[in-house]
C-alpha positions in Angstrom: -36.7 165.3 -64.2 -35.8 162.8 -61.4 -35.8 160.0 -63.8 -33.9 161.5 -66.5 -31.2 162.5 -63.4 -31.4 158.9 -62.8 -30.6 157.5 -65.9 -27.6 160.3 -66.6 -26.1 158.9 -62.8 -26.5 155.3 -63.9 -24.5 156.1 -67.4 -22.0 158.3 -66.0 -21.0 155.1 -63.6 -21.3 152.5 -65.8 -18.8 154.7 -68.4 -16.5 155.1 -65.0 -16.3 151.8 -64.3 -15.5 151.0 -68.0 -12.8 152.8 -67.5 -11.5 151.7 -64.5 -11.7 148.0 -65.5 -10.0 148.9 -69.1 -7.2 150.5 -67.0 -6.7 147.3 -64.6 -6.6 145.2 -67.2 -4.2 146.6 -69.3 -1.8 146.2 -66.1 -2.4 142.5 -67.4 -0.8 142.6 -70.3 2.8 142.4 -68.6 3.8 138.6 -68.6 6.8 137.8 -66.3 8.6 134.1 -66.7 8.3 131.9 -63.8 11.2 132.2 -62.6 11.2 136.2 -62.4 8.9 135.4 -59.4 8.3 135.4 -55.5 11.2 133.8 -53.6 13.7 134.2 -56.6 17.6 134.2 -55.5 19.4 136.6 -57.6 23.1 136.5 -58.5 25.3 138.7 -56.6 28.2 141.0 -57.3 27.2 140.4 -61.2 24.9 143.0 -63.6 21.3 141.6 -63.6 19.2 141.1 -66.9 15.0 141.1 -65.7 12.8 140.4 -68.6 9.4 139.7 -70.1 6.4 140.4 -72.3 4.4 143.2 -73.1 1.8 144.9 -75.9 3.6 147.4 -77.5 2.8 150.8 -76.0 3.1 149.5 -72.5 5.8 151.4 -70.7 7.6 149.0 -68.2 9.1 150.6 -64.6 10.7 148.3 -62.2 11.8 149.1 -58.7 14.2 147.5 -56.9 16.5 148.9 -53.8 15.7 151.8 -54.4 16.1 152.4 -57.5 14.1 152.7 -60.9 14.1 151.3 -64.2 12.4 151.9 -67.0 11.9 149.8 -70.5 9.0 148.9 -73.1 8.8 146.3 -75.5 10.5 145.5 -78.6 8.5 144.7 -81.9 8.2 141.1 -80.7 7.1 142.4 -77.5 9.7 141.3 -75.4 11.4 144.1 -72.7 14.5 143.7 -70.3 16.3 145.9 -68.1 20.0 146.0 -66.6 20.2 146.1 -63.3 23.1 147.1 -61.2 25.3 144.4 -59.7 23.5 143.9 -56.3 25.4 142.7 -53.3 24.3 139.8 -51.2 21.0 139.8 -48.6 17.5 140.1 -48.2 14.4 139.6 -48.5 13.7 142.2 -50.8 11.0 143.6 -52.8 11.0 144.3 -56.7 7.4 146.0 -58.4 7.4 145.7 -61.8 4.2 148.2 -63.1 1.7 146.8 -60.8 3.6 143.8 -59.5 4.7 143.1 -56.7 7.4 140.0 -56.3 8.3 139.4 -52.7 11.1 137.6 -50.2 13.4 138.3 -53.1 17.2 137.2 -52.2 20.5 138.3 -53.9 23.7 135.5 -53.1 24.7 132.5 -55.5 22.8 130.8 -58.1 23.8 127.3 -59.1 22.5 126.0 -62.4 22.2 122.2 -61.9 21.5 120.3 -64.8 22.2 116.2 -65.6 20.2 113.4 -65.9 17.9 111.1 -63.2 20.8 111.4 -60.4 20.2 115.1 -60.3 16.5 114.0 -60.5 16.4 112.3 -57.3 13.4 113.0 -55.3 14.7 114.6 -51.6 11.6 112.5 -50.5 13.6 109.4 -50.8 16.7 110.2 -48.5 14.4 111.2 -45.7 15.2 107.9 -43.9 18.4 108.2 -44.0 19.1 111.4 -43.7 16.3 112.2 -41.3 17.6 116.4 -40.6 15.5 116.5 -43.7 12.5 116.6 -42.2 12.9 119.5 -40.0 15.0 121.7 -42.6 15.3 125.5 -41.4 16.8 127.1 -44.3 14.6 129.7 -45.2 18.1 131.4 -47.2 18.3 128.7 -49.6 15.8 128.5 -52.7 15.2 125.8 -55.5 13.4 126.2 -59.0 12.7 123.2 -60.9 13.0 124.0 -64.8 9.6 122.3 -66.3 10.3 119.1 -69.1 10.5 120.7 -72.2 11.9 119.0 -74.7 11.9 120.9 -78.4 13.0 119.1 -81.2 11.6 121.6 -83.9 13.7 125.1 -82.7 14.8 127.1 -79.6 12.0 128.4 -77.1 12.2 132.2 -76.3 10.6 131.0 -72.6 10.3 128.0 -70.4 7.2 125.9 -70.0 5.0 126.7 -67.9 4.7 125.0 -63.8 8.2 126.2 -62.4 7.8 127.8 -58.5 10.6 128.7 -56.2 10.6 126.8 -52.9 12.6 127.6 -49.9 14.6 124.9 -47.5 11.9 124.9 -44.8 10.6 121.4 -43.8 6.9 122.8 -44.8 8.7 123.2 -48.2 11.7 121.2 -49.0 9.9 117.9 -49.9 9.4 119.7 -53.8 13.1 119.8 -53.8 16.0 117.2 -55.8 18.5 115.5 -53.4 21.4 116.4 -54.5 20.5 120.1 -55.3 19.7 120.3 -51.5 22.7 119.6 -50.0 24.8 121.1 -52.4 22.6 124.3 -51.0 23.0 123.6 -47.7 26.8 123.2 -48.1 27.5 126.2 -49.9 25.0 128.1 -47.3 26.6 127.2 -44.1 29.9 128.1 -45.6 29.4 130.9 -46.9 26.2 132.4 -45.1 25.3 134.0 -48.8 21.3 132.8 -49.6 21.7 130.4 -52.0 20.0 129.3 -55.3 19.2 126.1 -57.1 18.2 126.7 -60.5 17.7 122.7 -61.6 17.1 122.1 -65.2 17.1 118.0 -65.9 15.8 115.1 -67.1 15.8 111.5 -66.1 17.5 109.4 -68.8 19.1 112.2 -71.0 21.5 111.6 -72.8 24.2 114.5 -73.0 23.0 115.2 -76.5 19.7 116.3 -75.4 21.6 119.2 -73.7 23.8 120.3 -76.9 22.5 122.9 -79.8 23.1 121.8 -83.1 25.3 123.8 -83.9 27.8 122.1 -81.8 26.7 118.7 -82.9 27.3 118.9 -86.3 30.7 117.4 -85.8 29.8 114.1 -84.7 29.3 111.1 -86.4 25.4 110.4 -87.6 25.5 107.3 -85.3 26.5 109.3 -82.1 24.0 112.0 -82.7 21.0 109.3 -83.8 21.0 107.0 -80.9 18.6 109.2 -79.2 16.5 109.4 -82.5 16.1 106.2 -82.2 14.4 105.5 -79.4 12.3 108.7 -80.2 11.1 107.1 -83.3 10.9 103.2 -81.6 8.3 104.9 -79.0 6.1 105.9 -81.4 5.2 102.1 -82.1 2.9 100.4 -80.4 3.3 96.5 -79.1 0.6 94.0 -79.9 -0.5 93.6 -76.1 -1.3 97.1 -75.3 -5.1 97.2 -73.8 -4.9 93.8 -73.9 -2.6 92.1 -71.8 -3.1 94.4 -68.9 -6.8 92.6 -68.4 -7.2 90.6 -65.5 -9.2 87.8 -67.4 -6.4 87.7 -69.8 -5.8 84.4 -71.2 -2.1 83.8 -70.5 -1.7 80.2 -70.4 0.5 79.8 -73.0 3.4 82.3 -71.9 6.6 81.5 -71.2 8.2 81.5 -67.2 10.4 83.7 -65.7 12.0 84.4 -62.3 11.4 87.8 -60.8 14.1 89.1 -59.8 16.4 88.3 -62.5 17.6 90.1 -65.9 15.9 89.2 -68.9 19.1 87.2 -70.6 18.9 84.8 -67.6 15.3 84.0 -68.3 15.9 83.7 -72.0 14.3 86.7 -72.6 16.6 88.2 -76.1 14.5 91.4 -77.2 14.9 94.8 -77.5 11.6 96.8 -76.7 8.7 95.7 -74.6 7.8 92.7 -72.5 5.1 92.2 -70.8 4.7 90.0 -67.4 2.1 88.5 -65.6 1.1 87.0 -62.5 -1.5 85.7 -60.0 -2.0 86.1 -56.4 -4.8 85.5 -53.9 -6.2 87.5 -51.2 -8.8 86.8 -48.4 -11.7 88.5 -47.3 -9.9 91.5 -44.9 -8.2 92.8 -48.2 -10.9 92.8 -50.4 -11.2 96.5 -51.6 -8.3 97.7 -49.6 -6.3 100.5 -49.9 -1.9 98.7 -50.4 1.4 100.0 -51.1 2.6 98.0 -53.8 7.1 97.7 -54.3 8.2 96.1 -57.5 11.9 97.1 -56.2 14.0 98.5 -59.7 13.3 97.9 -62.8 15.1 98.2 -65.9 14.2 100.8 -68.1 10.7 102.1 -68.0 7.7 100.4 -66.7 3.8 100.7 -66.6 1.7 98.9 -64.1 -1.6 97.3 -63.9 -3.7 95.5 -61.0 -6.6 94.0 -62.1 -6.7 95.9 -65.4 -6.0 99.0 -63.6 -3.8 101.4 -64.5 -1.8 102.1 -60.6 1.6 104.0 -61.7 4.6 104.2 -64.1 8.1 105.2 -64.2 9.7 106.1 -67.7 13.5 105.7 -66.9 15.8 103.5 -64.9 16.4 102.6 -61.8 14.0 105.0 -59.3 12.2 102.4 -56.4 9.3 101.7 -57.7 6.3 102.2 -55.1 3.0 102.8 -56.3 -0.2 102.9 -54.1 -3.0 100.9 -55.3 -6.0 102.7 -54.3 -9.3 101.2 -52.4 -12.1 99.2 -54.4 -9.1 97.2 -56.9 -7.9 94.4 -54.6 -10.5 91.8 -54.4 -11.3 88.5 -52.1 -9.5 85.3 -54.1 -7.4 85.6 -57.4 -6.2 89.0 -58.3 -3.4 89.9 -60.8 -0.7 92.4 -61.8 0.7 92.7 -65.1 3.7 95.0 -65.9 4.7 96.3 -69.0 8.4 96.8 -69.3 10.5 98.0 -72.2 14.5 97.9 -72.6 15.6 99.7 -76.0 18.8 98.0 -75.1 17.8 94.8 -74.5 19.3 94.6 -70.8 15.8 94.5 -69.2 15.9 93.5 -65.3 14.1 92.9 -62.3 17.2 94.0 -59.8 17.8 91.5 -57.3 18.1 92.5 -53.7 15.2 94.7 -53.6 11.9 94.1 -52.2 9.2 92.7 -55.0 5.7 92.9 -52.6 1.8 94.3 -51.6 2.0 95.4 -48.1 -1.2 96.3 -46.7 -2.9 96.3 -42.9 -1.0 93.7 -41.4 -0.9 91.4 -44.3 2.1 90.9 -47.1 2.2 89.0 -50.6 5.5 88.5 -51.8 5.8 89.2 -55.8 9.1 87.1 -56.1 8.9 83.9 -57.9 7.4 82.8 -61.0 5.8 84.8 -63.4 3.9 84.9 -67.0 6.1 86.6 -69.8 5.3 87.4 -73.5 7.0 90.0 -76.3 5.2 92.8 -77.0 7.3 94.5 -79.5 10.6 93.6 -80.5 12.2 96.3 -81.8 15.4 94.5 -83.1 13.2 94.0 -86.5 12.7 97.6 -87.0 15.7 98.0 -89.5 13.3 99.2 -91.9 12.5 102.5 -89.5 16.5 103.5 -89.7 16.7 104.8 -93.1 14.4 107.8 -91.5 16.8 108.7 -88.9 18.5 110.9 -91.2 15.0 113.2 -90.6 15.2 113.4 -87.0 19.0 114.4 -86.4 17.8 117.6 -84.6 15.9 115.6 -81.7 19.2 115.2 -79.4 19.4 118.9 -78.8 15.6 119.5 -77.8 16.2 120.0 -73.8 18.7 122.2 -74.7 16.2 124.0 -76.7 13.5 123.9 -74.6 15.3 124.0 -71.2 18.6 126.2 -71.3 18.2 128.3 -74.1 15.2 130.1 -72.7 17.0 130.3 -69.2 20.6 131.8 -70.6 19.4 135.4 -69.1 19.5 134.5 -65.7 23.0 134.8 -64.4 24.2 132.4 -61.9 27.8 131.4 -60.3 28.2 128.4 -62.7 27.0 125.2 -63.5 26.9 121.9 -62.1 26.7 118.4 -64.2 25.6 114.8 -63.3 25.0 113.2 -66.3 26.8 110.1 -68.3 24.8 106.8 -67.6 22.6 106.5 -70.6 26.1 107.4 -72.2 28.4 104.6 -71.2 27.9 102.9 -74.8 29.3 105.7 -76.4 32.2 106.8 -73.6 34.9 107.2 -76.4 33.0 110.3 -78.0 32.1 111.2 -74.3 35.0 114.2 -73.5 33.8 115.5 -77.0 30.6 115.7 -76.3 31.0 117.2 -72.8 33.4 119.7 -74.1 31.3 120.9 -76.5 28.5 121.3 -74.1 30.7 123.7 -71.7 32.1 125.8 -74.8 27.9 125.9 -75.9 26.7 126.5 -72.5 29.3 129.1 -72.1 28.6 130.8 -75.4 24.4 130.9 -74.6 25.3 132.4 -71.1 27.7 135.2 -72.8 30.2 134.1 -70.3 33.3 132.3 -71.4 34.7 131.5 -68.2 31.8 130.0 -66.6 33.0 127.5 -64.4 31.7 123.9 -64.1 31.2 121.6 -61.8 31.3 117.8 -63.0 30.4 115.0 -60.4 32.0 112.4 -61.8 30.2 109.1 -61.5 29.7 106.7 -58.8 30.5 102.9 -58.8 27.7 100.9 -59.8 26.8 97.1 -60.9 28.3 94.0 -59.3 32.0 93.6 -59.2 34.1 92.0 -61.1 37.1 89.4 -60.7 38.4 90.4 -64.1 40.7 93.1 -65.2 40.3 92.8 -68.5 36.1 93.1 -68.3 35.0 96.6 -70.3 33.5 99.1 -68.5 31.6 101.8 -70.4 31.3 103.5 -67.1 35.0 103.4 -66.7 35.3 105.3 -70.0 32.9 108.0 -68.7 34.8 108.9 -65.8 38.2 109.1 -67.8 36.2 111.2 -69.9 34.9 113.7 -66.8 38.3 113.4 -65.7 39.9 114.7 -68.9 37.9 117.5 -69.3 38.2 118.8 -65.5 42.1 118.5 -66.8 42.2 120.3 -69.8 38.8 122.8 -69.9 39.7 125.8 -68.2 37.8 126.6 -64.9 36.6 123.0 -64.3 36.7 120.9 -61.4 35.7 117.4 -60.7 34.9 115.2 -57.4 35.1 111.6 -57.2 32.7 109.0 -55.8 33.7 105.8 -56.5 33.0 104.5 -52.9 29.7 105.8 -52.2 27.7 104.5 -55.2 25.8 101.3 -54.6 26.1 97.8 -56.7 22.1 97.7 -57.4 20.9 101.1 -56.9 21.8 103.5 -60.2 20.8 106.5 -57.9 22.9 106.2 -54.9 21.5 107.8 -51.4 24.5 109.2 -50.1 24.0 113.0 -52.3 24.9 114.4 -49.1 28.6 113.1 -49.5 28.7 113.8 -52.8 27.5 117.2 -52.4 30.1 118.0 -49.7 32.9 116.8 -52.3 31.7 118.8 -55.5 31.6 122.0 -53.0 34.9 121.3 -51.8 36.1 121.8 -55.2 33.9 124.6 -55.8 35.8 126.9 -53.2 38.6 126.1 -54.9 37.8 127.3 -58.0 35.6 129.8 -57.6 36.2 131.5 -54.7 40.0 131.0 -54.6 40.4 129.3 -51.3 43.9 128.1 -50.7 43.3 124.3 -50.5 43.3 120.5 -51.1 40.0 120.1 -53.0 40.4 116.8 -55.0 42.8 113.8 -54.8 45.7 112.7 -56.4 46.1 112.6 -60.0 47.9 110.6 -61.7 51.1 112.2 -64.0 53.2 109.8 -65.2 55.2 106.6 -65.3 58.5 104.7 -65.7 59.5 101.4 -65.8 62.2 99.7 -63.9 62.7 96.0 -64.3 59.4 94.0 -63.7 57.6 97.1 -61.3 56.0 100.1 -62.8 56.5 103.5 -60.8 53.6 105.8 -61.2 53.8 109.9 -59.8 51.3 111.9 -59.3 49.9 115.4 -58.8 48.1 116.7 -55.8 49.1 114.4 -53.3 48.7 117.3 -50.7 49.9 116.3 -46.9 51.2 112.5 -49.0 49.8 109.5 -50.6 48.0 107.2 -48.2 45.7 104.2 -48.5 42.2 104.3 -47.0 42.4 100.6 -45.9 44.7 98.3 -45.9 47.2 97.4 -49.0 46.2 99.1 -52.2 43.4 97.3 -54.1 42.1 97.4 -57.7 45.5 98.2 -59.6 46.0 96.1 -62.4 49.4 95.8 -64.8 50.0 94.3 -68.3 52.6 93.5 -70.6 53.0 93.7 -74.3 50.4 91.8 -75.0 47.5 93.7 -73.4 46.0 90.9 -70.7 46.2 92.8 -67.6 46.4 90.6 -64.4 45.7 92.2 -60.4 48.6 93.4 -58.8 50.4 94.3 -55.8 50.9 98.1 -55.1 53.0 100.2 -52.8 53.0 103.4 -51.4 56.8 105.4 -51.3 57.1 108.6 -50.7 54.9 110.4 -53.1 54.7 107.4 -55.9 53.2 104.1 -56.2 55.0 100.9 -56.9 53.5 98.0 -59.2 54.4 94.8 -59.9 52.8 91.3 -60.4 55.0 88.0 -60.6 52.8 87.4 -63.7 54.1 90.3 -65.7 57.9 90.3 -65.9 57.6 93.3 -68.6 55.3 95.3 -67.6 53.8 98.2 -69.9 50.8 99.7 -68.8 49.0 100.0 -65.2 45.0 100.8 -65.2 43.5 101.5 -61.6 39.6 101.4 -60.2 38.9 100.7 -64.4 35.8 99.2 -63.9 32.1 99.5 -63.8 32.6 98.8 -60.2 35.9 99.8 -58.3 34.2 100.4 -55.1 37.4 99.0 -53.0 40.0 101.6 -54.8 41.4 102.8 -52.0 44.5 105.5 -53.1 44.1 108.7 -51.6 46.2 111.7 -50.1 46.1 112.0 -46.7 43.2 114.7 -46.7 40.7 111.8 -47.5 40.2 112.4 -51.1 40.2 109.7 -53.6 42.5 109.8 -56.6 40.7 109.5 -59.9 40.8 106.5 -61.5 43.3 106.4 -64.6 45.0 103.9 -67.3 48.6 104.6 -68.8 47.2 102.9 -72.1 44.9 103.6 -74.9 43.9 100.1 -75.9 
C-alpha cells in the first residue's frame, strides 16, 4: 500500500502544479505598450485612455487611486479603459491584473517631435552646460519613441525598446537636449512633474510626419523627394568592400583638401564618395585604444581604419567621434577611408572643426591631403524616376509608425523642430506644416491642440549680399505664418543663438527658455510678453519706408548698436543694405541708393545672426519681407 500512496501523492502534485503554472501564465497573456510603463507621466486635469492586448476571455481590472476599472478585449484583442481626469502629483501606483507599474506621475506631457535638432544627444552639451551632470529632477520624465518608419500602413503599437527615464544625473545622459531643458523650464515654473514624450528622427523631412490623407494635395515632386532617396539607397556604389581595405590600391585617385566642400575640390556628384588617406604611427601606438574626430560631415558617413569598420552617422551635421578600439592601429603606415554620400550634391568636410586621432599623449592631424574617388553617382539614375510614382506613400511612414500608434496618450500639446532637410522646398513649407497640425490634431481627437514651433536658428556663413536666396529664410517665414494664422500656435525665435558651422546648435537651453515663454502664454493664459515684435505693415513716404508693428510690449529697441540686416528695393527688385531707425513704435528705412523704395526684407538670409530689432523685453522680432518676389 505505501507505494501505491506514493505514487497517488506524487500525481496529485504534479496535477497541482499544472495548475498553478497554467494559472500564472495566463496572467501573461496581458501585453501593455511601453510606454504604459514604470515611471510614466500622465496628463493631468484631462480623462485618461490606458490600453493594451489581451486573449479573448481575459477579463482586465486596473487600479489606480483608488479606484477600479474593469475591461476585456475586443475581437482583435485590444482593451482600453477611461480613466477619470486625475489631478497633478505622485508617485503613484497603477495594477493592471497582476501588474504592478510603479513611481507613476500625473502633471504635463509634451509630445516633442522634429528632426536631428530635437535629436540632439544631452551628452554633448555636458561641457557647456555642466549642471547636467548632477541633474536632481526626479519630477521630470522622458520616453524616447523607437525609429519606426512604415511605408506600407499605420501601426496599431510602437516598436519595441522605449523606457521612461527620470532627470537624475544617474539617468539623464539617455535624454535629448532640447527635451531636457524644455522639462526643466516648465518644472521649475510650474512645480507640476513633467513629461517628454519625444517621437523624431534625424534628417526627416516634414513629410515623413504627414498621413496620406493629407498629402494628397501636393504636387508629386513635393511628396517624391523623400522617395527618392529611399529608392537611391537601395543601390549600391562600386567601392563597397573594396575601397575600405587598407592595401587598397589608390594611386590613381584624385586630391582633395579636408576640410573643404566637395565643389571646391571639384568633386560634382550626387551620391557617394569615397576618401582615403595615409598616416604613420610609432611603436607606443601600435595596438592602441584612440578617439578618432573627423569634425562634421555632410550628409551621412561610414568609417574604416585599416579595413575596419569603427562608426557611422546617417544624417548631417552630429560631431563625429568614433573610438577606435585596441589591436587596429599598428606601428608604421595605417589608413582611414571614409565613405560619404550627399543625395544633394553639397557634400563637405566643415571647416573649423577638429579632423584628428588623439590617443595617450600623441595626436595625428587628419587635415590635408587626401585620396578621393566616386562611388556612385546618382545624378545618372533618371532611369529609377519613372518608379517613383510606386513609392508615393513612403513620406508618411514615421507618421505611421511613430504618431499614429501614440495618438491615445494625451499630452498638453506638441512641440516642433523640424525644417532643414526642407529648405529646398520652403515655398510648399506653411502647407505642409499646416496640414500636419490639422492631422496631428485630428489623430489626437483634439482640435485645439496647441503647438509649439521653434523656429529655426541662423546657420551657414554670412553673407554680404541682399539679394543671396535663402531656403532657410523661406522656412522661417513659413513657421512664422503659421504661428500667425493657425489657431493656438506660438512661435520663438533664434536667429542669434544658432552657430555658422554647427547645424545643431548647443545653446537648447536658450531656446528652450524662449519656446516655454511662449507656452505660458498660450496655454496657461499668463498675462505677458512672450514673443517679439511682429511686423504689420508699411507706408512709403518719399525715399524712406515706415514699417509698424505688433507686440512691441514696453517699445521697440535695438540689442546693439544701429539696426543691422534691413534691406530696401525699388521697382526693380535689387535690394541694397540700409540704414534703419527706431521712432516711437515704427522703424524708419531708407538707403541713398533707392530713391523709390518699394519693399523692405529684414534678417532674410540663411544667416542673419546680427538682426538686432527687438522690444525692450529682449525678444527678437521675426524676421519678415513686405514682398513676394
Amino acid at each position: 500500500m505505501e507505494p501505491r500512496n506514493f505514487k497517488f501523492s506524487t500525481i496529485f502534485k504534479i496535477v497541482f502544479l499544472m495548475i498553478v503554472l497554467s494559472h500564472q501564465l495566463s496572467f501573461g497573456k496581458i501585453k501593455l505598450p511601453d510606454l504604459v510603463s514604470d515611471k510614466m507621466v500622465l496628463q493631468r486635469d484631462v480623462e485618461l485612455k490606458i490600453w493594451g492586448w489581451a486573449d479573448n476571455g481575459e477579463n482586465i481590472t486596473i487600479k489606480f487611486r483608488n479606484e477600479t476599472y474593469n475591461t476585456s478585449p475586443d475581437k482583435n484583442g485590444k482593451w482600453s479603459v477611461q480613466l477619470k481626469p486625475q489631478k497633478a502629483g505622485g508617485p503613484f501606483v497603477m495594477e493592471i491584473n497582476e501588474i504592478t507599474i510603479r513611481d507613476i506621475l500625473v502633471g504635463d506631457v509634451w509630445l516633442a517631435s522634429g528632426q536631428s535638432n530635437m535629436e540632439t544627444p544631452i551628452a554633448r552639451l555636458t561641457d557647456r552646460f555642466p549642471e547636467i551632470n548632477v541633474s536632481d529632477f526626479n519630477k521630470i520624465r522622458y520616453f524616447k519613441v523607437p525609429t519606426q518608419n512604415t511605408v506600407e500602413s499605420v501601426r496599431e503599437n510602437i516598436a519595441s525598446g522605449g523606457k521612461w527615464f527620470t532627470g537624475t544625473a544617474s539617468e539623464v545622459m539617455n535624454w535629448t537636449a532640447f527635451a531636457y531643458f524644455y522639462a526643466v523650464e516648465a518644472y521649475e515654473h510650474s512645480k507640476i512633474p513633467q513629461g517628454m514624450l519625444v517621437s523624431s528622427l534625424g534628417g526627416s523631412l516634414i513629410q515623413s510626419w504627414v498621413s496620406q490623407e493629407y498629402l494628397k494635395n501636393f504636387p508629386d515632386e513635393i511628396i517624391d523627394k523623400q522617395a527618392l532617396s529611399v529608392l537611391n539607397s537601395s543601390k549600391l556604389d562600386q567601392g563597397r568592400n573594396l575601397w575600405n581595405q587598407k592595401d587598397f590600391n589608390d594611386g590613381n585617385w584624385e586630391k582633395a583638401k579636408v576640410p573643404g566642400k566637395w565643389k571646391d575640390n571639384g568633386i560634382r556628384t550626387k551620391g557617394t564618395v569615397w576618401f582615403r588617406k595615409n598616416f604613420e604611427l610609432p611603436a607606443s601606438m601600435d595596438g592602441k585604444f584612440t578617439r578618432l574626430y573627423l569634425g562634421v560631415m555632410v550628409d551621412s558617413d561610414s568609417v574604416f581604419v585599416n579595413g575596419k569598420f569603427v562608426g557611422s552617422t546617417s544624417y548631417t551635421y552630429p560631431p563625429r567621434k568614433y573610438d577606435i578600439p585596441g589591436g587596429i592601429l599598428k606601428q608604421g603606415k595605417n589608413t582611414i577611408a571614409i565613405q560619404l554620400t550627399s543625395n544633394f550634391g553639397n557634400g563637405e568636410f566643415v571647416a573649423d572643426k577638429p579632423y584628428k586621432i588623439v590617443g595617450d599623449g600623441f595626436t595625428v592631424d587628419l587635415t590635408g591631403e587626401w585620396k578621393y574617388n566616386i562611388g556612385r553617382d546618382t545624378s545618372k539614375d533618371e532611369e529609377y524616376k519613372s518608379k517613383l510614382k510606386n513609392l508615393r506613400s513612403t513620406p508618411s511612414g514615421l507618421y505611421n509608425g511613430m504618431i499614429y500608434p501614440i495618438r491615445d496618450y494625451k499630452v498638453r500639446g506638441a512641440i516642433w523642430y523640424q525644417g532643414e532637410s526642407n529648405a529646398g522646398q520652403s515655398e510648399d513649407y506653411a502647407g505642409l506644416l499646416k496640414n500636419l497640425i490639422e492631422n496631428w490634431r485630428e489623430v489626437f481627437q483634439w482640435n485645439q491642440m496647441p503647438f509649439l514651433l521653434v523656429q529655426l536658428p541662423n546657420f551657414m556663413e554670412k553673407t554680404n549680399d541682399p539679394n543671396a536666396p535663402s531656403g532657410w529664410a523661406g522656412i522661417r517665414e513659413a513657421q512664422f505664418k503659421t504661428s500667425q494664422t493657425v489657431p493656438y500656435t506660438a512661435m520663438s525665435v533664434n536667429y542669434d543663438i544658432g552657430e555658422w558651422n554647427d547645424i545643431h546648435p548647443l545653446n537648447k537651453k536658450n531656446m528652450a527658455k524662449r519656446l516655454f515663454l511662449a507656452a505660458r502664454k498660450l496655454l496657461y493664459g499668463e498675462k505677458l510678453v512672450s514673443g517679439g515684435p511682429v511686423f504689420k505693415s508699411m507706408k512709403v513716404e518719399n525715399s524712406d519706408i515706415i514699417l509698424s508693428f505688433d507686440n512691441v510690449g514696453s517699445g521697440l529697441q535695438s540689442k546693439t548698436g544701429n539696426l543691422k540686416h534691413f534691406a530696401i528695393a525699388g521697382s526693380d527688385k535689387k535690394f541694397v543694405w540700409a540704414d534703419a531707425k527706431i521712432k516711437g513704435n515704427t522703424v524708419i528705412v531708407t538707403s541713398k541708393e533707392i530713391k523709390n523704395p518699394v519693399a523692405v526684407r529684414y534678417a532674410w538670409s540663411n544667416n542673419p545672426e546680427d538682426a538686432n530689432l527687438q522690444n525692450k523685453e529682449g525678444l527678437l522680432a521675426s524676421p519678415f519681407r513686405t514682398d513676394d518676389w
